[in-house]
C-alpha positions in Angstrom: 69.9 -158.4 144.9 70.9 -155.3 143.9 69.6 -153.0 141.2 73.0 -151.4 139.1 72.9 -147.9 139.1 73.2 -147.8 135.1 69.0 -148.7 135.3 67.8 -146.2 137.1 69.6 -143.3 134.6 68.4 -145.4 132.0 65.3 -145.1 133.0 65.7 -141.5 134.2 66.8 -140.8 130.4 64.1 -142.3 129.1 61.7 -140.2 131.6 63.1 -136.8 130.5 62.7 -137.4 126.7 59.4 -138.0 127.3 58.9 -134.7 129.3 61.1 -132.8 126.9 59.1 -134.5 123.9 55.6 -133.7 125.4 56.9 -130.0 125.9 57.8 -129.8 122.5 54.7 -131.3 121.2 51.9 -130.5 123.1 50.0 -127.0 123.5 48.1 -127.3 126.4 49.7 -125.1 129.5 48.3 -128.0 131.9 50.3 -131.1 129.8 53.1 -128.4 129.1 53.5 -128.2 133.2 53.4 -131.1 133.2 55.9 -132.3 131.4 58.3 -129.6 133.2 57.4 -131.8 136.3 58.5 -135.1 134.7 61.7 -133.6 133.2 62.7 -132.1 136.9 61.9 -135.5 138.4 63.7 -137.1 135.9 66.7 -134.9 137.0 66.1 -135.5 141.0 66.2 -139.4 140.0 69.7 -138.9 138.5 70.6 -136.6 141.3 69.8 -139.5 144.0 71.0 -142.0 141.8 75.0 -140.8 141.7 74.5 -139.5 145.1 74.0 -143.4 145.7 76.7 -144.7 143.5 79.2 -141.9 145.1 78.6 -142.3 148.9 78.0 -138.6 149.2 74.4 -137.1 150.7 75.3 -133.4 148.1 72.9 -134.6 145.4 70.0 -135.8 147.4 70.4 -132.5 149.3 70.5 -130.8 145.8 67.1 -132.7 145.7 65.6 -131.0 148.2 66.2 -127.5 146.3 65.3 -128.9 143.0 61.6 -129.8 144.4 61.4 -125.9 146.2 62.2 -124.6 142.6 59.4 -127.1 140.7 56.9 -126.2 144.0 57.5 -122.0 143.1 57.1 -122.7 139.4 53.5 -124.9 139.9 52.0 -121.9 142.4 53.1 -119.2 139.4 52.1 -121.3 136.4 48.7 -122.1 137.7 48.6 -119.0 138.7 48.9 -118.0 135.0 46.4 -120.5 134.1 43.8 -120.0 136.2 43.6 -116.1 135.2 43.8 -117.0 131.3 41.5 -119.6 131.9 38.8 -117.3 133.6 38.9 -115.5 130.4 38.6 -118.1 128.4 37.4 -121.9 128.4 40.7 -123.5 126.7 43.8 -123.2 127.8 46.8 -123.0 125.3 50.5 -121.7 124.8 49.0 -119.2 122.4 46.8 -117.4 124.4 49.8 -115.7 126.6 49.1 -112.7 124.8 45.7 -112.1 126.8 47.8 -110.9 129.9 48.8 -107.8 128.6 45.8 -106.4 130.7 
């Protein structure tokens, strides 16, 4: 038994609303990554998914980039965090402006 293809973007869909509706919604920098980090594995699941349906190892090789990029962008946004953070004890979208130095 097979699973179609059709469920997993389905449920890959369904994945990156919810990242890109916690992004919009939320203003903590930690659920804001995090949400980033659903939507890009949402995209990684599509990329394997018609990688699958077409026979062709291109998107799950695409994969492997996609998961550098979200890797770089975790070590530079806790990076961010951490600093604004020592400043303060909360940790929102707002309080960007306190790196000006």
């Amino acid at each position: 038994m097979t699973i179609p293809g059709s469920w997993y973007l389905t449920l890959a869909a369904v994945i990156f609303t919810m990242g890109a509706l916690g992004l919009l919604v939320r203003r903590n920098v930690l659920v804001m990554f995090m949400c980033i980090e659903l939507m890009l594995n949402a995209v990684n699941l599509t990329l394997v998914t018609f990688s699958r349906m077409l026979g062709d190892i291109g998107g799950q090789v695409l994969v492997f980039f996609v998961l550098v990029v979200a890797a770089a962008e975790v070590v530079v946004g806790l990076g961010i965090i951490v600093s604004i953070f020592r400043r303060r004890a909360n940790v929102t979208a707002d309080d960007l402006h306190l790196l000006k130095g």
